[in-house]
C-alpha positions in Angstrom: 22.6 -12.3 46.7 24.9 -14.1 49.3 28.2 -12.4 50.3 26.9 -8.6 49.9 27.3 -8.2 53.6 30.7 -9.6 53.4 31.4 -6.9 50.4 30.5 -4.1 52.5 32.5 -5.2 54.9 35.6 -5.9 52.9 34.8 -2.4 51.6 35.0 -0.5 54.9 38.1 -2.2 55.7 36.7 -4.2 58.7 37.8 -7.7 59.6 35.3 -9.5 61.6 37.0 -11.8 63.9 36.7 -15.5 65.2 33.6 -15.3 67.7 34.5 -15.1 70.8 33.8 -18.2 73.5 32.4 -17.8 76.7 34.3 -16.9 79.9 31.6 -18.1 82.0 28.6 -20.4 82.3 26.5 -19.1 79.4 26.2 -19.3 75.4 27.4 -16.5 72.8 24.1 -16.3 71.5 20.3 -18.0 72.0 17.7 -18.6 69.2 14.1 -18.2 69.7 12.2 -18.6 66.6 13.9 -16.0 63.9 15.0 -13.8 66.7 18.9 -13.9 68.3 20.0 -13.1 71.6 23.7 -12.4 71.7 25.8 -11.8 75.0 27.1 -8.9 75.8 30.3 -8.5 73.2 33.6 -6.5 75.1 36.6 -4.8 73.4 38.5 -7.9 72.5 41.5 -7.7 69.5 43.0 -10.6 69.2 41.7 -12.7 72.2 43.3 -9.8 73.9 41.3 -7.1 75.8 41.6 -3.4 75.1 40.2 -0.2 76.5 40.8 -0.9 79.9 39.6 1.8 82.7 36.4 4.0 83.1 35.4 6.7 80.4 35.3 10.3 82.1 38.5 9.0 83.8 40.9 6.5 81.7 39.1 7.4 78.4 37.6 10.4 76.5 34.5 10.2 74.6 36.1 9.0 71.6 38.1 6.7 73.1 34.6 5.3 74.2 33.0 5.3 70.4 36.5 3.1 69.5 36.3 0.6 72.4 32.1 0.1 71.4 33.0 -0.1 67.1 35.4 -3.1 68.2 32.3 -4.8 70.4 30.2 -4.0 67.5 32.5 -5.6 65.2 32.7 -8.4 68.1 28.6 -8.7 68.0 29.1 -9.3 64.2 31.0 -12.2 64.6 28.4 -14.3 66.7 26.1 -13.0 64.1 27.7 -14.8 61.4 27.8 -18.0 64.0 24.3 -17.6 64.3 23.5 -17.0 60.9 25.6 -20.1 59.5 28.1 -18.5 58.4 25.9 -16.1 56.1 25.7 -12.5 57.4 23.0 -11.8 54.4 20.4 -13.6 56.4 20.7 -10.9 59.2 17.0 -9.4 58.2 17.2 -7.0 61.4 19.2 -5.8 63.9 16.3 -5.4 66.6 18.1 -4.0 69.6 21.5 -3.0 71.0 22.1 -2.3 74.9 25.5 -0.6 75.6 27.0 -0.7 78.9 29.6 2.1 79.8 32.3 1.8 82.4 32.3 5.2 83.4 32.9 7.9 86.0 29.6 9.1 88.6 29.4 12.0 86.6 30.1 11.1 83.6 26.9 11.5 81.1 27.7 11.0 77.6 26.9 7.4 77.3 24.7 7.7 74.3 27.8 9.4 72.2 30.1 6.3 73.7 27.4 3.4 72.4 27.0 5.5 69.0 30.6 3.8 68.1 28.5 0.5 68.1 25.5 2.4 66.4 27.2 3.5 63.5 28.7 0.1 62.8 25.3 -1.5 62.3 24.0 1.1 60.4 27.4 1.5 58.1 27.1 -2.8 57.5 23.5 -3.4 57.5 22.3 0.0 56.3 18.7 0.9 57.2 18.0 -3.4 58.3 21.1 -2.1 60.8 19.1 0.9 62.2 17.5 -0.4 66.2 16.2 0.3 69.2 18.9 0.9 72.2 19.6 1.3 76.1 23.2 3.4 77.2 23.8 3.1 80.3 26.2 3.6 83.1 28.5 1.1 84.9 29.8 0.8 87.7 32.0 -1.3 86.0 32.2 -4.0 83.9 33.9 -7.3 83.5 37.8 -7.3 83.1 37.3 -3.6 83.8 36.8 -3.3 80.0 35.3 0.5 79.1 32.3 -0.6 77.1 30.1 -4.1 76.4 27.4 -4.6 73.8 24.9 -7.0 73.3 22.2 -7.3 70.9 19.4 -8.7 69.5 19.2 -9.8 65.8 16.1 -11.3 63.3 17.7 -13.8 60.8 15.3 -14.5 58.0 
């Protein structure tokens, strides 16, 4: 049933943006067979970055969750580019591997990427649950807080 993705959507109140294009020499997203590679997706609103600084310094945790629910939301628009404009053919989302702008001692990076988790799962629902790396960054381009990227099985 095409568009049920779009419903849920609609129904958490979650606008999924124009994809954003590259800043640099590389592609959004790569297709090999049914599986989809997408670069790392920042904190962008608008074509306009947000969440600036480190988390542990700039930002709190939840600062952290917010900046990674707006990649997530960012990784959902190459999605739909890859999928054709049809979100319902997203079968999986395979993997997710959150980067953290952060302080030295700063250790919470899994609660930071969890703002991108829960967006998968909330959209996709169990095809949304995946495998994951959080890690630290020294930092990260545009000195954004947080960047996602994933990996997604279309059907």
């Amino acid at each position: 049933m095409a568009g049920t993705i779009d419903a849920k959507l609609k129904d958490l109140g979650i606008e999924v943006p124009e994809p954003a294009a590259p800043v640099a020499n590389y592609v959004p997203f790569v297709a090999v067979g049914k599986l989809v590679f997408i670069s790392g997706q920042v904190p962008l609103v608008d074509g306009k970055p947000q969440f600036l600084g480190k988390v542990g310094a700039t930002f709190s945790v939840e600062e952290g969750q917010q900046a990674a629910r707006i990649c997530a939301i960012n990784l959902i628009a190459q999605m739909k580019a890859a999928a054709g404009g049809d979100l319902d053919k997203v079968k999986r989302v395979v993997r997710l591997g959150g980067f953290v702008n952060s302080t030295p001692d700063f250790t919470d990076q899994p609660k930071v990427v969890n703002g991108a988790s829960d967006v998968m799962v909330e959209v996709f629902g169990d095809k949304g649950k995946h495998c994951r790396t959080a890690v630290s960054a020294g930092g990260l381009p545009i000195d954004v807080a947080v960047e996602v990227d994933a990996v997604i099985e279309l059907e």
